[in-house]
C-alpha positions, 0 to 999 in steps of 0.5 A: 500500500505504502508503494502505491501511495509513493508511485502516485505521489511521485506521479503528481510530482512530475505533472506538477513540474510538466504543468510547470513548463507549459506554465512558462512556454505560455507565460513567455509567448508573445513577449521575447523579454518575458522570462516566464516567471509570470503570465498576463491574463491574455496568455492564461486564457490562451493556455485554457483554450490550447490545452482544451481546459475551457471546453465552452460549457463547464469552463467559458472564457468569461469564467477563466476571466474571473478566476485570474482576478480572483487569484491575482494581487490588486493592481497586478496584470500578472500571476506566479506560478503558485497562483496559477496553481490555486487558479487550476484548481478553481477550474479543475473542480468546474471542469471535472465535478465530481472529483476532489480539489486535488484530484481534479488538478492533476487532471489538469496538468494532464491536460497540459502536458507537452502543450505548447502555444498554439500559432495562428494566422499565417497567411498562404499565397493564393495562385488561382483566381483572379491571378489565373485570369491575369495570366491567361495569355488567351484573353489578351486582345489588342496589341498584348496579344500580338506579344504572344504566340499560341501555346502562351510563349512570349515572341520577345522583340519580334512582339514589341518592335515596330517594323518597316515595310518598303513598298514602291510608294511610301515608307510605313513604320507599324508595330505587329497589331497593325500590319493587317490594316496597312497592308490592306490600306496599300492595296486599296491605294495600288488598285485606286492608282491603277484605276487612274491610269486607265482612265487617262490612256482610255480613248477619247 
């Protein structure tokens, strides 16, 4: 009997010290001066939540508020570790009724070992959407689509350069989006100069 007495005393006795690093991690999260000794109330409810103590019906967040202002010393922002203990067991004997002050702290500190804070927030990088459509080469028009071929692939200068075209008449200068139109526009002034010769050589 004596031997199972000390197996479980030795067993509290390591919750106990494992609680208390999980004590200190929390205690020191977010604030890289903190050395741990002490946790705020923003971080005492952080460890409820991460390590599931406040389960949102036995324990809420407004009842671990007011257990952290019940331990606490007037006009302190912070509590000790043996305060944190004496609040644990406030919330240990809501959280588990039925079960005595002790017992029901080493539930606790079951709760709490190994728990570190949890982090949340981080932002992914989003590729779908609206940036798919921006660069879908397939949707350009105008003179952003002459820069591209038909598998996507950019033509590099040959997209971006103006071009001259020698003909017997005049020089023109145009850029890939308007070839079409000038060389349609030089047809149409051949064919009116051809029309004018014919006229003046008809017989009168």
């Amino acid at each position: 009997m004596t031997n199972v007495v000390g197996t479980q005393q030795q067993r509290n006795v390591t919750m106990a010290s494992e609680a208390e690093k999980t004590f200190h991690r929390f205690a020191a999260f977010g604030d890289t001066a903190s050395t741990g000794a002490e946790i705020n109330n923003k971080n005492f409810a952080k460890l409820c939540k991460d390590c599931n103590i406040m389960d949102g019906k036995l324990v809420t967040s407004n009842s671990v508020d007011i257990v952290f202002s019940k331990v606490k010393d007037k006009n302190a922002r912070t509590i000790t570790f043996q305060q944190f203990q004496e609040a644990m067991k406030e919330l240990g004997q809501m959280r588990f009724k039925g079960k005595n002050p002790d017992e029901a702290l080493q539930e606790i500190f079951k709760l709490m070992e190994g728990k570190e804070p949890a982090t949340t927030g981080v932002t992914k990088p989003t590729t779908v959407g609206a940036v798919d459509r921006l660069t879908d080469t397939s949707k350009y028009t105008g003179s952003h689509k002459e820069r591209f071929d038909e598998s996507g692939k950019g033509k590099g200068l040959a997209g971006r350069e103006e071009t001259t075209e020698n003909t017997g008449y005049s020089q023109r200068t145009s850029s890939p989006s308007c070839q079409h139109w000038s060389s349609t526009s030089m047809s149409l002034e051949v064919l009116s100069r051809v029309m004018v010769l014919s006229i003046s050589w008809a017989p009168s």
